[in-house]
C-alpha positions as CSV (number, residue, x, y, z in Angstrom):
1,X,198.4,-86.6,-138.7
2,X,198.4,-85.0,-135.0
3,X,194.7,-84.7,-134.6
4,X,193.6,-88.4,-136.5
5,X,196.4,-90.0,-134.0
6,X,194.8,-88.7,-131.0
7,X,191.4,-89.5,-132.4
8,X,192.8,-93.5,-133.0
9,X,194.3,-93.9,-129.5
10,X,191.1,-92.3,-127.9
11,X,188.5,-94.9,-129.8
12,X,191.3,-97.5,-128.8
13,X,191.6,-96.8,-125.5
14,X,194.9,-96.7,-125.1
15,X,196.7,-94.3,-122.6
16,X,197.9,-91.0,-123.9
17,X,200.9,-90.6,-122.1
18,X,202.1,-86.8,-120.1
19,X,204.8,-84.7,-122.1
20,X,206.4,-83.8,-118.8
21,X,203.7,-81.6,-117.6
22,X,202.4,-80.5,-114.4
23,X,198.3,-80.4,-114.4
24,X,198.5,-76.6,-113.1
25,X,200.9,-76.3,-116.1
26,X,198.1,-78.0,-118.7
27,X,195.4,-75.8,-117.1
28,X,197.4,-72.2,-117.5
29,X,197.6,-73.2,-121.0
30,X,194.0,-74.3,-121.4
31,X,193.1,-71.1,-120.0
32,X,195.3,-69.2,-122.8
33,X,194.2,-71.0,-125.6
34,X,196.8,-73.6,-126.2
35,X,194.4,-76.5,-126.5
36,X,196.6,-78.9,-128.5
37,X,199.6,-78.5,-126.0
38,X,197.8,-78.5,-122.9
39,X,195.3,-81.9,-124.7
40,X,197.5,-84.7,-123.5
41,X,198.1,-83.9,-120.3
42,X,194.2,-82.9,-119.4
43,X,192.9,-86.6,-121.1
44,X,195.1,-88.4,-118.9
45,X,194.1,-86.4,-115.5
46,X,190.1,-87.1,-116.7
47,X,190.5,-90.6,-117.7
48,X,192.3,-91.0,-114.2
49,X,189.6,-88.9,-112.4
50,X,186.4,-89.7,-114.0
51,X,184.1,-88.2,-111.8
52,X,186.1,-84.6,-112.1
53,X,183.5,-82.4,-113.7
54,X,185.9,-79.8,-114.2
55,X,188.3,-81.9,-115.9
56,X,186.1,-83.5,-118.2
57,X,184.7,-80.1,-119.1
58,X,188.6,-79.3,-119.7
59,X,189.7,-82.0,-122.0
60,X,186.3,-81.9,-123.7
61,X,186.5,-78.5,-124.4
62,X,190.4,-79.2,-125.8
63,X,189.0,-82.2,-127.8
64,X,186.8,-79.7,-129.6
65,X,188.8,-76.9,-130.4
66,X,191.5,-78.9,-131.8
67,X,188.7,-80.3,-134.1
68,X,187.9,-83.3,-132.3
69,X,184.6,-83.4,-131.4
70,X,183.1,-87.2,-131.7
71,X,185.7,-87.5,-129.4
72,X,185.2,-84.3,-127.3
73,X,181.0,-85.4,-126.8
74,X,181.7,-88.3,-123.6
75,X,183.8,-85.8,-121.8
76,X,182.1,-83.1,-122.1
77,X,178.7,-85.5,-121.1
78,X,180.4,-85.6,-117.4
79,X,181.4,-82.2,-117.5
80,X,179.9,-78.7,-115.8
81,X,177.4,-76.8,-116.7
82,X,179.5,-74.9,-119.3
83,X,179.9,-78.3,-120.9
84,X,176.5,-78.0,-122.3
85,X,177.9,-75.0,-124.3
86,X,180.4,-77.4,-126.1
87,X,177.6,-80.0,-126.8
88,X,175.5,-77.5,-128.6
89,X,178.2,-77.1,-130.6
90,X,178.6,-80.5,-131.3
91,X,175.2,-81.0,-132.1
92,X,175.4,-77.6,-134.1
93,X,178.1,-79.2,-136.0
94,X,176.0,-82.3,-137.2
95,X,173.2,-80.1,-138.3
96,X,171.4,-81.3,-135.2
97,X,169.9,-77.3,-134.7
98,X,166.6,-78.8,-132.7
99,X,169.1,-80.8,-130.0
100,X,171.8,-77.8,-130.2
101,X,169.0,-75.5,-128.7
102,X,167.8,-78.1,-126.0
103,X,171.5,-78.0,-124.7
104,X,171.6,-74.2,-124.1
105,X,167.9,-74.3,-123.2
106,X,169.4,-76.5,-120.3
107,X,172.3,-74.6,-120.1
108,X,170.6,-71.8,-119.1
109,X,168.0,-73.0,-116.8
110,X,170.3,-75.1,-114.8
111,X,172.2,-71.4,-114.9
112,X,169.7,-69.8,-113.2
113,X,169.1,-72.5,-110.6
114,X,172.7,-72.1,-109.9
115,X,174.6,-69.7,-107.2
116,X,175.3,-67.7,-110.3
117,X,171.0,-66.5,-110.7
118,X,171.9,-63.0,-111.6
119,X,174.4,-64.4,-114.3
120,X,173.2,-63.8,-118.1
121,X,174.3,-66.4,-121.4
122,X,178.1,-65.1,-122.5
123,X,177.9,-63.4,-125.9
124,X,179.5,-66.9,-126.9
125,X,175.7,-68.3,-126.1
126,X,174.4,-65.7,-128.3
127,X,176.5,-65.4,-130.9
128,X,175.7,-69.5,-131.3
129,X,172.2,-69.5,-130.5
130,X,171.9,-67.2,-134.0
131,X,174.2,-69.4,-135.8
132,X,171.8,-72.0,-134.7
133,X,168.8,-70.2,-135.9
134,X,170.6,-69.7,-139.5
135,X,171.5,-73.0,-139.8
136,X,168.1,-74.5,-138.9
137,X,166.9,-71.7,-141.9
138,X,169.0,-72.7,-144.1
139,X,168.2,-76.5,-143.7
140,X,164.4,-75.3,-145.7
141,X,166.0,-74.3,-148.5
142,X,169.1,-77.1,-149.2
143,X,169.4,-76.6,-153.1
144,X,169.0,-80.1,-155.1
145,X,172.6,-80.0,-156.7
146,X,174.9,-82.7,-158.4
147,X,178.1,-83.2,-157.1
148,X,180.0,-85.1,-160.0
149,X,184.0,-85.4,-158.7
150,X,185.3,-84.5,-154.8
151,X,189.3,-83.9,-154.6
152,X,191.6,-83.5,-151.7
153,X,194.4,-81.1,-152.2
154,X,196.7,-78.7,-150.3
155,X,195.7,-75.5,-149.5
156,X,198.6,-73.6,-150.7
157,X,197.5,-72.2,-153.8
158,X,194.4,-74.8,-154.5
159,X,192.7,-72.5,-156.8
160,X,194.9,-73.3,-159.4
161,X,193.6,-76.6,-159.8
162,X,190.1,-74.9,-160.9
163,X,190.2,-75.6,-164.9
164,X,187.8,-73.0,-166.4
165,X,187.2,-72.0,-169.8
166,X,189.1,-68.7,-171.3
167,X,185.4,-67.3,-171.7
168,X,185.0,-67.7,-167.9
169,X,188.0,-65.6,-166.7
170,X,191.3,-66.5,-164.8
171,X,191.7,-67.0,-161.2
172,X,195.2,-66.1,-160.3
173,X,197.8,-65.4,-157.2
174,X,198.8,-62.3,-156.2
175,X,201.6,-61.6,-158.7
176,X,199.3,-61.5,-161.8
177,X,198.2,-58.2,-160.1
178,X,198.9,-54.9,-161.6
179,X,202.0,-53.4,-159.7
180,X,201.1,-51.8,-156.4
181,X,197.8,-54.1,-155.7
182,X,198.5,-54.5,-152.1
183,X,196.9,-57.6,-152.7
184,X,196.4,-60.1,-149.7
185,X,199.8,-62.5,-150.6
186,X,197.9,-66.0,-150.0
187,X,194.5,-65.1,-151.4
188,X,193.4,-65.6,-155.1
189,X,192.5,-62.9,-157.4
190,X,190.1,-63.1,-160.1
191,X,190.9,-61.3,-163.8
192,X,188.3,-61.2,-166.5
193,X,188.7,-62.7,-170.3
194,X,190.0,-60.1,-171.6
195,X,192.3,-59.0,-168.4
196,X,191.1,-55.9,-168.2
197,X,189.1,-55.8,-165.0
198,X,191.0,-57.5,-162.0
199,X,189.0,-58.6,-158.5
200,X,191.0,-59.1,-155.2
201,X,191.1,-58.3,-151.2
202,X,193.2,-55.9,-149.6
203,X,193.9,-54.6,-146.0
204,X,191.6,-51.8,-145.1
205,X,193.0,-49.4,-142.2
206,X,191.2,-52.0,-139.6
207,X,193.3,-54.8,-141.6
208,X,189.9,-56.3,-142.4
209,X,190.2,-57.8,-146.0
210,X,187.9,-55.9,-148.2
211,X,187.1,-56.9,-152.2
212,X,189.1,-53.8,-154.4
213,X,188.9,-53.8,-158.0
214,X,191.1,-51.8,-160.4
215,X,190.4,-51.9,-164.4
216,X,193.2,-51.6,-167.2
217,X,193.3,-48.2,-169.4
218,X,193.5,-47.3,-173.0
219,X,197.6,-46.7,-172.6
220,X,197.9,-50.3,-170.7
221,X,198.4,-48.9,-167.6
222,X,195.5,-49.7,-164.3
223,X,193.6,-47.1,-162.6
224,X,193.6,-46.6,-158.9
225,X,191.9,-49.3,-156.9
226,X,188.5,-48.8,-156.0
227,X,186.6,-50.5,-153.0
228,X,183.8,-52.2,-154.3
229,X,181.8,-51.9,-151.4
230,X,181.9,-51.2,-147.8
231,X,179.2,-53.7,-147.3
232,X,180.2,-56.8,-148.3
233,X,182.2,-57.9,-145.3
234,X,179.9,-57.9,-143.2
235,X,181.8,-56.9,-140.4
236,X,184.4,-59.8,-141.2
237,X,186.5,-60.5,-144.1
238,X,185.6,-60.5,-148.0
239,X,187.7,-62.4,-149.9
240,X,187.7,-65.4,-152.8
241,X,185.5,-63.5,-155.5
242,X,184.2,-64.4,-158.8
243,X,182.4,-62.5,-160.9
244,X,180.1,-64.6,-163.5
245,X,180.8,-63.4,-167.6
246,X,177.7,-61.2,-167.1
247,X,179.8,-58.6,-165.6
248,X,177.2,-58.2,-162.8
249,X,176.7,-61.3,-160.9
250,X,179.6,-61.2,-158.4
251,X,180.3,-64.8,-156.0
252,X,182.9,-64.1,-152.8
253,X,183.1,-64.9,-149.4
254,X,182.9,-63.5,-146.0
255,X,183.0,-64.5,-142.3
256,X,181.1,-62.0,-141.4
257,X,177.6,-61.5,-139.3
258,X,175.5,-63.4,-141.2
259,X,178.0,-66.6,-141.8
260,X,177.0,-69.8,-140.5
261,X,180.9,-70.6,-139.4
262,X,183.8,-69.3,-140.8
263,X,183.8,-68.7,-144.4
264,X,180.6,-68.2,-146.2
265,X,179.9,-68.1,-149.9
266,X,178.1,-65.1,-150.6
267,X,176.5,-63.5,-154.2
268,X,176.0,-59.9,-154.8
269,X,174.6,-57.9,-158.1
270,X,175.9,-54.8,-159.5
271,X,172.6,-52.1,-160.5
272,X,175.0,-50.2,-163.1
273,X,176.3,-48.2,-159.4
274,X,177.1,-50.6,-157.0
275,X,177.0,-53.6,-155.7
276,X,173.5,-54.6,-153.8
277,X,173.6,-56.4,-150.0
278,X,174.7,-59.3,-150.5
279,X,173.1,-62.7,-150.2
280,X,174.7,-66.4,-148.0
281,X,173.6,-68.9,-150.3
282,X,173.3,-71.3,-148.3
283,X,173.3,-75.5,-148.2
284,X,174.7,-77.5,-149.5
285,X,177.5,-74.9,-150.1
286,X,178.2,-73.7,-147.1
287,X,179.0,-75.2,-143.3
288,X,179.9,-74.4,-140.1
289,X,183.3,-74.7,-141.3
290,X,185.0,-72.3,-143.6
291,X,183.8,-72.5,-147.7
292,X,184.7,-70.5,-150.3
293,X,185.9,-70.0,-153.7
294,X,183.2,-70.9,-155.7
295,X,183.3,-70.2,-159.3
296,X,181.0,-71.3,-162.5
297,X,182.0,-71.8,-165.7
298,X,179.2,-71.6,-167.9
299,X,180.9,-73.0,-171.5
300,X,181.8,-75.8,-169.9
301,X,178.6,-76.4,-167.3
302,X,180.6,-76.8,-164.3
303,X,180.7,-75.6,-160.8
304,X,183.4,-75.4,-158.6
305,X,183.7,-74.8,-154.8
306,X,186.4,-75.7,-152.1
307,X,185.5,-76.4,-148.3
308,X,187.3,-77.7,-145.4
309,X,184.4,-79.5,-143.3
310,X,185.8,-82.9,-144.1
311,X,188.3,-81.2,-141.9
312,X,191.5,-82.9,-143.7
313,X,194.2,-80.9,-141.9
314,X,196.7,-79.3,-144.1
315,X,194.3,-80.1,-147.4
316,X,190.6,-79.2,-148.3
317,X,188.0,-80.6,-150.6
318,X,187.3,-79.3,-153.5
319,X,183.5,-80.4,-155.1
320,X,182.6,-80.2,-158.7
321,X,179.2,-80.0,-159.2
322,X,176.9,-79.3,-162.2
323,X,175.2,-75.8,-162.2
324,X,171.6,-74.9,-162.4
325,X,170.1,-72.1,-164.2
326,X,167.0,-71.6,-161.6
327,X,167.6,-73.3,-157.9
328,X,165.7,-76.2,-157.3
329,X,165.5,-76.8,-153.5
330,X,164.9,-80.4,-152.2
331,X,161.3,-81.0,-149.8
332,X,161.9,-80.2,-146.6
333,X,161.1,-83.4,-145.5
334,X,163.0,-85.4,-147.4
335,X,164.9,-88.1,-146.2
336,X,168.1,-87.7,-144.8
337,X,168.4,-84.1,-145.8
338,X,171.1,-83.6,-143.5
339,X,173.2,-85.9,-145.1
340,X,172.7,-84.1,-148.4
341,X,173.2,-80.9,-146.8
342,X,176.8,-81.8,-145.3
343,X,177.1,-84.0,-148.5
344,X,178.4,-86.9,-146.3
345,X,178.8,-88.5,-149.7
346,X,178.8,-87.1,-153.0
347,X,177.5,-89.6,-154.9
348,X,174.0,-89.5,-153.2
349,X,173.3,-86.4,-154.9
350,X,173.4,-87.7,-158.2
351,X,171.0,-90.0,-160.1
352,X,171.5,-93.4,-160.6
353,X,173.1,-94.3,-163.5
354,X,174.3,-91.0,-164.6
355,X,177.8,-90.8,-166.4
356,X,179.4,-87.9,-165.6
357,X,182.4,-88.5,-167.3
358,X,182.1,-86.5,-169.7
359,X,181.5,-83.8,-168.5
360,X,184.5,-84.0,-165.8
361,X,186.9,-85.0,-169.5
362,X,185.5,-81.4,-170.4
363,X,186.5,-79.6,-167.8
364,X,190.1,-81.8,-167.6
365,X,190.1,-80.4,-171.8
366,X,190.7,-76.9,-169.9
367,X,194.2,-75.5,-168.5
368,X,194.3,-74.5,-164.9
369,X,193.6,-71.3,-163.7
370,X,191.8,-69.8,-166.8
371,X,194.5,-70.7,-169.2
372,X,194.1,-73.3,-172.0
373,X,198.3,-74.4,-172.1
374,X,198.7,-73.7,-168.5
375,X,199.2,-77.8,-167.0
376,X,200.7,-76.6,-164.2
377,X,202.1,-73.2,-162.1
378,X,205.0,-73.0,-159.9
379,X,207.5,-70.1,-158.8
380,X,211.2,-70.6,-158.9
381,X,212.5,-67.3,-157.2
382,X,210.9,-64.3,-159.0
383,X,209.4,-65.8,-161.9
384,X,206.7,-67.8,-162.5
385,X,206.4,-70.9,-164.6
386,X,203.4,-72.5,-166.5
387,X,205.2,-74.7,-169.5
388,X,207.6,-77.1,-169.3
389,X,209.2,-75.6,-172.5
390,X,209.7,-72.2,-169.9
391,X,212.3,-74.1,-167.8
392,X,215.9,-72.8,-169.1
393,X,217.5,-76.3,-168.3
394,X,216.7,-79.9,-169.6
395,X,217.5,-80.8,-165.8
396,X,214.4,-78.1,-164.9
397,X,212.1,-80.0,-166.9
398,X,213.0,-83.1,-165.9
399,X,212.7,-81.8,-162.4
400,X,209.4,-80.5,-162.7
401,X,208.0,-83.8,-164.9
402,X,209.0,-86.0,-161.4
403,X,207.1,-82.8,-159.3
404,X,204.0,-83.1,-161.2
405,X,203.5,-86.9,-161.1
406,X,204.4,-86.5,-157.3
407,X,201.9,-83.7,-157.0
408,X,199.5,-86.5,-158.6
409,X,200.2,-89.0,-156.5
410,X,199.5,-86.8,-153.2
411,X,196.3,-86.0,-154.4
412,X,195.1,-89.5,-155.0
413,X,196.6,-90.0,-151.5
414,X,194.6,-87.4,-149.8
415,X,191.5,-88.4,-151.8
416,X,191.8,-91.8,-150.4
417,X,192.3,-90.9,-147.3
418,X,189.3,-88.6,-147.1
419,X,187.6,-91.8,-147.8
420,X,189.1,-93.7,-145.3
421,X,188.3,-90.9,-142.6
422,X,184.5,-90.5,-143.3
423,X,184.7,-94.4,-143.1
424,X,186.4,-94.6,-139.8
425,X,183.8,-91.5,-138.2
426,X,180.7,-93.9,-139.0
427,X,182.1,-96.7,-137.0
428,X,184.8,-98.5,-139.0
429,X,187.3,-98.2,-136.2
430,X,189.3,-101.3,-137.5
431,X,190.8,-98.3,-140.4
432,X,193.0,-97.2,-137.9
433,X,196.1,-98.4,-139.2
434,X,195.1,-97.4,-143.1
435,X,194.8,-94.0,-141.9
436,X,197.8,-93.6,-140.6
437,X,199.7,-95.4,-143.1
438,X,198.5,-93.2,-145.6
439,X,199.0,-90.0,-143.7
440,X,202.5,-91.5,-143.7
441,X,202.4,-91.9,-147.3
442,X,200.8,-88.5,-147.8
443,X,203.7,-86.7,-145.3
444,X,206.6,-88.7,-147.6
445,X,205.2,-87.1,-150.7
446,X,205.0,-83.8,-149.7
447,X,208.6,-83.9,-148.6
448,X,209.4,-85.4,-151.5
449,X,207.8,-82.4,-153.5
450,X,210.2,-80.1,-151.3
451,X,213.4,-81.6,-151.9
452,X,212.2,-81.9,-155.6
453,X,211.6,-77.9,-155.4
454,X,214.7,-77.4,-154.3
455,X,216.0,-79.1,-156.1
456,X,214.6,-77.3,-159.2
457,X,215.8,-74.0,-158.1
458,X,219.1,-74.9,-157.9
459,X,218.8,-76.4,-161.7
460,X,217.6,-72.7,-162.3
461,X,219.8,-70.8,-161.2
């Protein structure tokens, strides 16, 4: 609610009041990273002092790391030099690769002009002029894919939410792993059909998450963990994977060197040895924000990937779409390829007409998480519960019936509301009030959901 406040008072332009802060005390915190507590303070010293380069460079550069930056652009406009760094990245950020590189081309040549002649680009330049590169590469091949249903939900434990097949395998939280995983707590796992094989990241000795893979004997018991690759980090983090009922086509993520921002959704083979270097496969499935999780169930014909660029705070997006067998890529001139590259709106990537409805009833047919009876998984202390009929009280279940309509209720809240946010971006500034009413509504329910859990456990006991 923080961030879509700021961003209402700011197009209203109202005053953002000081928190009892000094300017020297908002500018020791800029420098140490504290964007969001130093923010208030720095946009009302460069709304009172206009012509302050440094200041606007300041509280545009705040505006954009807290994940503001429509908002961060006019400051950083009457900013330094360095500001031009920060509107590459804006323009980075709307797939706008061509203007992205004219900002550091000025960048630089204003840097050289400057007292500063024998200063090089940071690594920061770099590091963004290749993300840059990747993105504009990436923007001639944009594969023509169907997005048929878009849902906003929290991040805690999201996968379970993906309803695949029992052919297609089970993605699961950490405590389906065999005993002594040293599995990443808050990161899914995947487990095949017939549970014998189970995928999932662990620390390495760097504490970079790395994909480990352990497979169930003859006598029930699981051999030791094997890395499945050194490789597929990328010098960042693997995690998130899928592996396709071929038994060789493995789907993960990394954040690695070739990512275009954050999380990247990556696909790998297996050769009957190991797995091959794996491949970023690209847009519309990735961003410059994080992605991941992707997963394809092929009995039912549905896709499945999760992403935060709609950039919904505590929630992410997760996209249904409809697989292909070969990848079709759209022209590279067509029209407003951008816009299907983001996927500003779902619906533009299918064809008029179309009902997708059954095939979204097909995949509802399916339990969560791989399991046909599973409508729903919580944990009450040490055990986990997927039935209503697994609660030991008639209090429990009636606990858990009021969670799960509240749990319903959130996520029509936060699908609205990602609505009403892409609305308000493209100019509908009049949505202010909306928005935050239903971040109200959307806070209320999740405390609600709380006290219900709470209440549940004690019903448990």
């Amino acid at each position: 609610m923080k961030r879509f406040f700021i961003a209402i008072l700011l197009a209203a332009g109202a005053t953002i009041g000081l928190n009892a802060q000094t300017l020297a005390e908002a500018e020791s915190l800029f420098e140490q990273g504290e964007y969001a507590e130093a923010l208030p303070t720095l946009l009302e010293e460069a709304k009172a002092k206009p012509r302050n380069a440094a200041l606007q460079h300041k509280a545009g550069t705040a505006l954009l790391r807290t994940g503001h930056p429509a908002e961060a652009r006019p400051y950083l406009a009457k900013g330094t030099n360095d500001s031009r760094i920060g509107l590459a990245e804006i323009a980075f950020l709307e797939y706008d690769f061509d203007g992205a590189d004219e900002h550091l081309d000025d960048y630089e040549s204003r840097l050289k002009r400057g007292r500063r002649k024998a200063a090089e680009p940071s690594p920061e330049v770099e590091s963004l002029r290749e993300r840059i590169e990747r993105g504009r590469n990436m923007m001639e091949r944009v594969e023509q894919l169907t997005v048929i249903d878009s849902t906003a939900i929290g991040r805690d434990d999201f996968f379970r939410i993906y309803r695949l097949s029992k052919a297609a395998g089970r993605i699961a939280g950490a405590e389906s792993l065999p005993q002594g995983a040293h599995a990443i707590a808050d990161l899914p796992a995947f487990i095949t059909e017939d549970g014998h094989t189970a995928i999932w990241s662990a620390a390495d000795e760097n504490e970079n998450y790395t994909l480990t893979q352990s497979t169930r004997l003859d006598d029930g018991s699981w051999d030791e963990p094997q890395l499945l690759g050194e490789g597929l980090g990328e010098g960042g983090d693997a995690a998130y994977p899928f592996l396709m009922s071929d038994g060789v086509t493995l789907y993960f993520a990394n954040d690695g060197e070739n990512s275009l921002g954050g999380y990247d959704i990556f696909m790998t083979r297996n050769n009957g040895e190991e797995y091959l270097q794996p491949q970023n496969i690209g847009m519309p499935y990735n961003s410059p924000y994080d992605d991941y999780m992707l997963a394809i169930d092929e009995e039912s014909g549905i896709g499945w990937w999760a992403t935060d660029r709609n950039r919904l705070g505590d929630s992410i997006t997760i996209y249904r779409f409809i697989p292909r067998e070969m990848r079709v890529n759209y022209p590279a001139d067509t029209a407003g390829l951008a816009r299907l590259a983001i996927i500003s709106d779902f619906r533009a990537t299918q064809q008029p007409g179309a009902d997708y409805s059954g095939l979204l009833a097909r995949a509802s047919d399916n339990g969560g998480s791989g399991s046909p009876t599973a409508a729903f998984t919580i944990a009450i202390g040490s055990k986990i519960y997927h039935d209503l009929n697994d609660f030991r009280t008639s209090r429990g279940r009636t606990l858990m019936t009021q969670i799960i309509g509240t749990r319903h209720k959130l996520d029509r809240t936060l699908t609205d509301l990602e609505a009403l946010r892409r609305r308000y971006a493209t100019g509908e500034k009049t949505l202010s009030r909306q928005i935050l009413d239903s971040e109200a509504t959307a806070g209320s329910l999740r405390r609600e959901i709380r006290h219900l859990t709470d209440q549940l456990a004690e019903a448990e006991k």
